[in-house]
C-alpha positions in Angstrom: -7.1 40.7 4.0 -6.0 36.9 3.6 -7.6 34.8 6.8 -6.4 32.6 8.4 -7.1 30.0 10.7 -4.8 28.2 13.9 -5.0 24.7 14.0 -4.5 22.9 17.3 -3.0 19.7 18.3 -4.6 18.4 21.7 -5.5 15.4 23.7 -6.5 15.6 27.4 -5.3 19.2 28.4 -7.6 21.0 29.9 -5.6 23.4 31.7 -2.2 23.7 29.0 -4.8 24.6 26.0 -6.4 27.6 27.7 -3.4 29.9 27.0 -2.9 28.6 23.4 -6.7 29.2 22.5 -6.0 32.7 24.4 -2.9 33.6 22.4 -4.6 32.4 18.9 -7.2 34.5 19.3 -6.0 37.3 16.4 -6.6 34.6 13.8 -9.8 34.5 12.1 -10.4 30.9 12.9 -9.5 28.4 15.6 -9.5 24.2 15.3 -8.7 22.0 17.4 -7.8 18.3 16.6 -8.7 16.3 19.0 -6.5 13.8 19.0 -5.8 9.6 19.5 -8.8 8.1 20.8 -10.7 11.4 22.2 -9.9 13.5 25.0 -11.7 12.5 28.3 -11.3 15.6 30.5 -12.4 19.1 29.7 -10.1 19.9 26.7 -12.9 20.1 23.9 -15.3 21.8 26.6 -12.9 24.5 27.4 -12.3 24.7 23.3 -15.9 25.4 22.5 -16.2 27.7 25.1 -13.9 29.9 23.6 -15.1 29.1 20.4 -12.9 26.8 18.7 -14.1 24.3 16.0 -13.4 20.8 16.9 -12.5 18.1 14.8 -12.2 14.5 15.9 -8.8 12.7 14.4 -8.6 9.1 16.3 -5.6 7.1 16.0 -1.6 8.0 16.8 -0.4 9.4 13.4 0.6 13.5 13.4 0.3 13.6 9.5 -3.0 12.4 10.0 -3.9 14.9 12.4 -2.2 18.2 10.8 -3.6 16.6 6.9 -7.5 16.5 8.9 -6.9 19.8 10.4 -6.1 21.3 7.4 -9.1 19.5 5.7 -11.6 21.5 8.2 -10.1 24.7 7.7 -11.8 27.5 6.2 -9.2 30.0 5.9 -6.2 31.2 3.4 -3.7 30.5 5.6 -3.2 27.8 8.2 -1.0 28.6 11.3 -0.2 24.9 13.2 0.2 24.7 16.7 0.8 22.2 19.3 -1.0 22.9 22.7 1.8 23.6 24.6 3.4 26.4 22.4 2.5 30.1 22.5 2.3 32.9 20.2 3.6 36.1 21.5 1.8 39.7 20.6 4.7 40.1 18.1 5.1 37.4 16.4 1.2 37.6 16.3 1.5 41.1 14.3 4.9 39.8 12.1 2.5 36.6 10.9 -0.6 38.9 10.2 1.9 41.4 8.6 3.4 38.5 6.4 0.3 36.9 5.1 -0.7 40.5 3.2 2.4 40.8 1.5 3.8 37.2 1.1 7.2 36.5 -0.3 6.7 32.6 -0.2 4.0 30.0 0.2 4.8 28.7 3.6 7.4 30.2 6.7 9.1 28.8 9.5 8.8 30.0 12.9 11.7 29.6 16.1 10.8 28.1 19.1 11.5 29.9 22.4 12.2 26.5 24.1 11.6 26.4 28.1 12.7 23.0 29.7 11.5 22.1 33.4 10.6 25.8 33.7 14.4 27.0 32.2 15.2 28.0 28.9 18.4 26.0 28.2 21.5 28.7 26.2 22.7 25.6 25.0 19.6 23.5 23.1 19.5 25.4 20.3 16.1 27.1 19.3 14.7 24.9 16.3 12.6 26.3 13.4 9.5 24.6 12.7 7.3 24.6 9.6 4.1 25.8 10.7 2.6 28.5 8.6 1.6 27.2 5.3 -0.6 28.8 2.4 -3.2 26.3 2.3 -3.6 26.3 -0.8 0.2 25.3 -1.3 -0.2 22.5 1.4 -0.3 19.1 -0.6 0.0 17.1 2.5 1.7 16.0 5.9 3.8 12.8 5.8 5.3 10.9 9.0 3.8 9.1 11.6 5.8 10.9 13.9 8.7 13.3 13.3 6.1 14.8 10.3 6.8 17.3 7.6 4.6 19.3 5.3 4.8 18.7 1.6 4.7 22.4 0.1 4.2 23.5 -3.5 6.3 26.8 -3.2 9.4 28.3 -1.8 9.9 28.8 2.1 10.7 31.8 4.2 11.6 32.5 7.7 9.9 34.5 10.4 12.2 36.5 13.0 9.9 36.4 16.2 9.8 33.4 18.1 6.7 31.3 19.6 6.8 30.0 23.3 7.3 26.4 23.3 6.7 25.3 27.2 8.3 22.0 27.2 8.8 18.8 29.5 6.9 20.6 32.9 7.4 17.4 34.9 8.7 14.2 34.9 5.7 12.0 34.5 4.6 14.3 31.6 8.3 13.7 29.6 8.0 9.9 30.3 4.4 9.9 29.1 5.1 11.4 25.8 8.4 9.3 25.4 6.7 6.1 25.9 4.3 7.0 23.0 7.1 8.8 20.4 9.5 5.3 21.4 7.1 2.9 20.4 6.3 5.0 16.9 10.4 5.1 16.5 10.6 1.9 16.7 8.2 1.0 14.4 9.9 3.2 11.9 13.1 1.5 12.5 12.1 -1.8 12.4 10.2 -1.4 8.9 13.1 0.4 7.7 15.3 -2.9 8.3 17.3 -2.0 11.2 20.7 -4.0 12.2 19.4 -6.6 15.2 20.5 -5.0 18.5 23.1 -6.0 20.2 24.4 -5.2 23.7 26.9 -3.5 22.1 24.7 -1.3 20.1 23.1 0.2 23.1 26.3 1.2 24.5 27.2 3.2 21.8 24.2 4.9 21.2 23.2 6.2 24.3 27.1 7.1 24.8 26.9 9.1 21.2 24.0 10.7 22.5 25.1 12.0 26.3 28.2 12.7 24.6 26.4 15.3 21.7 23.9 16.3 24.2 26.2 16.8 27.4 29.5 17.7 26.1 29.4 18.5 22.3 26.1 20.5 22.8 27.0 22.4 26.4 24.0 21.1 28.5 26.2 20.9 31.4 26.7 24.9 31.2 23.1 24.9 32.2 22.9 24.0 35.4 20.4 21.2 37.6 18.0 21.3 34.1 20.5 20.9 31.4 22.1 17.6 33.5 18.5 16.6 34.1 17.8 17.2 30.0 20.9 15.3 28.6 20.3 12.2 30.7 16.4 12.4 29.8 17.6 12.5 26.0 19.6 9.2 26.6 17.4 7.6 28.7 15.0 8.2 26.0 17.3 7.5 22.3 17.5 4.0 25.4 13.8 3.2 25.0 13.2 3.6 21.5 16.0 1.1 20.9 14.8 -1.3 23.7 11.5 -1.1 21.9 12.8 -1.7 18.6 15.0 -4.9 20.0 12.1 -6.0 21.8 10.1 -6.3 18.2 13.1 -7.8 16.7 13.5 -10.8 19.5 12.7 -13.9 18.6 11.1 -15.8 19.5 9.1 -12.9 21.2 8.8 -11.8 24.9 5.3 -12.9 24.7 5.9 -16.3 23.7 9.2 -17.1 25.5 7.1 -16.2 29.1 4.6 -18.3 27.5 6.8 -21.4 27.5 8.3 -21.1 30.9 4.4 -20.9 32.2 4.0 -24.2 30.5 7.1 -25.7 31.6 6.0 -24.5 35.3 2.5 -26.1 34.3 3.7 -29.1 32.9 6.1 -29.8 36.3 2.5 -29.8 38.3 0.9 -32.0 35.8 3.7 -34.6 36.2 2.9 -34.4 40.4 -0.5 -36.0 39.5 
């Protein structure tokens, strides 16, 4: 019987990684990546207690963190999971099922995707990458938005996993923050246009418009208005971001000159 072992993306959650590690447990092998610059509340306590391996992975890079992951893993097949996603009894029998008998070297799984406690009919379910023979994995690439480099063909599973998503404001604007900065990193080494005012009015329009109209969130009720303005307001801060690392001369320096010019006024009263 092929093992295999779940690998765990966390950082400071205690309380969201408990039902993870729970559902997890019909692997052979549970790690969890501790992630960015270490987790300062109970996440890795609560992980050893129900006997997870830990592996430390500083830095903000997901690549990184699946590539270390699989690294530390002792199994046949690796099964990747972020800690707020859940694997449901059957899709826990399907995966065991499919790693006897496999027809490919890696599968992808659909998400069940719950938004501010609703699961939206009109945000389409994605599939996601996340069971790989590990012995076909070559790699994870991206900083962010990552994808696994696979020597092999790919299948899909038909059960879904839980994916228990945006549970509160302050947690959607924390993680945005974080994913707008790496964006615009991206976008910015990539060569992007300097924005304009122009620009931003077009993108966040294109994106209520896909989101809202194109897309159906408004058939949703309270959480699907709530999700297509979040999705603009955020597509608006990675493009802020990016003009903000485009500006010159920079913020930094421009506030630094009108301190001196404040400074300088004083100096002349003397």
């Amino acid at each position: 019987m092929p093992k295999l072992s779940v690998i765990i993306l966390a950082h400071n959650v205690e309380e969201e990684i408990v039902p993870a590690l729970e559902t997890s447990k019909f692997a052979d092998e549970i790690i969890v990546v501790d992630t960015d610059e270490g987790s300062t509340d109970k996440t890795v306590a609560v992980s050893l207690k129900r006997e997870a391996r830990i592996v430390r992975s500083p830095g903000y890079n997901f690549a990184k963190w699946r590539n270390d992951g699989a690294q530390a893993a002792r199994s046949d097949w690796l099964l990747y999971l972020d800690s707020d996603e859940r694997i449901p009894v059957k899709l826990a029998q399907e995966i065991r099922s499919t790693i006897s008998n496999p027809d490919h070297q890696a599968y992808t799984i659909s998400r069940f995707e719950v938004f501010l406690g609703k699961h939206l009919e009109h945000w389409p379910d994605p599939r996601v990458l996340r069971l790989i023979q590990k012995s076909a994995l070559k790699r994870w690439e991206g900083k962010v938005h990552e994808q696994p480099v696979i020597d092999g063909t790919v299948g899909d599973l038909d059960k879904q996993m839980v994916h228990l998503s945006h549970k509160n404001i302050d947690e959607k604007v924390t993680s945005t923050m974080k994913w707008s900065r790496l964006e615009a990193e991206m976008m910015l080494k990539a060569g992007h246009p300097p924005m304009a005012g122009w620009r931003f009015l077009r993108i966040m329009f294109t994106e209520f418009w896909h989101r809202f109209v194109r897309q159906g969130l408004w058939r949703d009720g309270v959480e699907g208005w709530i999700e297509a303005i979040y999705q603009m307001f955020s597509k608006f801060l990675s493009y802020e971001r990016l003009w903000e690392m485009q500006r010159k001369p920079s913020l930094k320096d421009a506030y630094k000159k009108i301190d001196q010019q404040v400074l300088d006024e004083w100096k002349q009263q003397k």
